[in-house]
C-alpha positions, 0 to 999 in steps of 0.5 A: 338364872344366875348373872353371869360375873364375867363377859367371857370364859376365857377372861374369868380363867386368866382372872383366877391364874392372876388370881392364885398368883397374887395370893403366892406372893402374900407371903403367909400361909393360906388357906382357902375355903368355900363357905355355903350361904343362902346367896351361894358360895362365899370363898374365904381366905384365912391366915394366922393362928386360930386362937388370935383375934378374929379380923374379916376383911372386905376389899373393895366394888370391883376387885378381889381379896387376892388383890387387895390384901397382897401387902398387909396379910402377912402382917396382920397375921401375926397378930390376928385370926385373919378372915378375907372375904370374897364379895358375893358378886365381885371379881373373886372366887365366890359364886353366888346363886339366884337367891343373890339376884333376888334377896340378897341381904349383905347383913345376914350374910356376914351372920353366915359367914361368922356362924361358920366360923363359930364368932360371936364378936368380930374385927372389921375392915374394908377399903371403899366399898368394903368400907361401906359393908363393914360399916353397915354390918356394925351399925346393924349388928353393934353387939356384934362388932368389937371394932371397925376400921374403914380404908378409903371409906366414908360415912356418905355414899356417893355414887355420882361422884365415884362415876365422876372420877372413873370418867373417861378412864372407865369407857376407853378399851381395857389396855394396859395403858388406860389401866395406868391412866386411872389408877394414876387417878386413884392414887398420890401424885408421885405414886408408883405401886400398882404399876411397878408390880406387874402381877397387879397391873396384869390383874387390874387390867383382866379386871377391867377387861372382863368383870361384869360389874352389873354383877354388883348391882344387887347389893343395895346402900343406905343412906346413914343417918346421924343416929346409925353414924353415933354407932361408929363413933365409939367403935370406928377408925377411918383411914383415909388418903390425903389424896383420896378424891373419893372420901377425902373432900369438905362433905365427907369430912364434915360428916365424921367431924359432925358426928365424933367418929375418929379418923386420920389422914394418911399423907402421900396416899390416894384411894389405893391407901393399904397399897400405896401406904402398907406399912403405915396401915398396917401399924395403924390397923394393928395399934387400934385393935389391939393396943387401944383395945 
């Protein structure tokens, strides 16, 4: 038997209007596709010239593509061959199998996805959690990633202290207004981006609403060693919020420094960083792979 992503029907099909309503307002030409895995149905978004360089995207623990990229697609574009992937267990379009439950291997996974595609090599990038995948699919496959950008990331995986900060935001009933509370958490002091586009607020909220986020429990996280971590430092860029409570904190700093992996923090930025700060992401995103290619 296969878990079940969302709590009710009727949840999973306002989730998916909400969803093609976002990726309307991405303003690029789309295609989607559902991609065949031995963990079930991967759904692909695509965007851009097929003869650009290849970028697959990951979002982040509890969201989808449609919603985490609605601000930088269109730029990023123009310059690359654009791949955005649905987790397999999140809110998105993908549908997982039971294989999922019982072995699923994030590594050979991301394998399926690029033979699909035909890539040897690859771009990667991912906010948070997707930072993380990007992260380990590089450091377990180096011959195969050319570069790797990490949103809202780090080298350490803290589950306690994501619980932490979600806390008690995350037990009150789904409204609206709880939404605001902790995405005001989340993100800059003076930040207002989610809440003024009422299409995200309305998303986010159906998110929190009805995800079944023990659907995500079959991924499985690694502790980085220094020796896994000296593999991103000639590949990797870490972006990360000036008021991101989540990867900016002295341990997780600490970490990049010890190691030499480069990284920078984007200022009037939280944890919703491509968000709250696009086009400063965009441009950085976009130099790293290709002027300092």
């Amino acid at each position: 038997m296969v878990i079940n992503r969302f709590k009710k029907p009727e949840g999973k099909q306002l989730i998916f209007e909400s969803y093609e309503r976002l990726v309307s307002l991405w303003g690029v030409e789309v295609e989607e596709s559902d991609i065949p895995t031995t963990y079930g149905h991967t759904h692909i978004l695509t965007a851009g010239n097929r003869n650009n360089p290849p970028l697959m995207l990951f979002h982040g623990v509890g969201d989808n593509s449609a919603l985490m990229w609605l601000f930088n697609m269109s730029e990023l574009s123009q310059h690359f061959f654009v791949i955005a992937v649905d987790t397999l267990g999140g809110p998105g379009k993908s549908e997982p199998n039971a294989n999922y439950m019982k072995t699923f291997d994030q590594s050979l996974w991301i394998d399926e996805i690029l033979r699909w595609f035909d890539l040897e090599t690859v771009n990667l990038a991912g906010v948070s959690n997707g930072s993380y995948i990007a992260s380990y699919y590089t450091i377990t496959n180096p011959d195969r990633v050319n570069k790797v950008i990490s949103l809202a990331g780090s080298t350490k995986v803290n589950m306690l202290r994501m619980a932490m900060l979600f806390l008690p935001e995350a037990l009150l009933p789904a409204s609206e207004k709880n939404t605001k509370k902790l995405l005001r958490k989340l993100c800059a002091p003076t930040s207002t981006v989610f809440e003024s586009n009422q299409e995200l607020m309305t998303h986010w909220t159906y998110l929190r609403k009805y995800f079944n986020n023990k659907s995500m429990m079959y991924h499985k996280y690694k502790k980085f060693t220094n020796e896994d971590i000296s593999v991103l430092k000639g590949k990797a860029l870490f972006l990360i919020g000036q008021y991101d409570r989540l990867s900016n904190y002295p341990a997780a700093i600490k970490d990049l420094e010890m190691n030499k992996v480069p990284y920078k923090i984007i200022p009037d930025a939280g944890h919703g960083i491509n968000h709250e700060q696009a086009y400063h992401i965009n441009r950085e995103m976009i130099r790293f792979l290709t002027v300092d290619a």
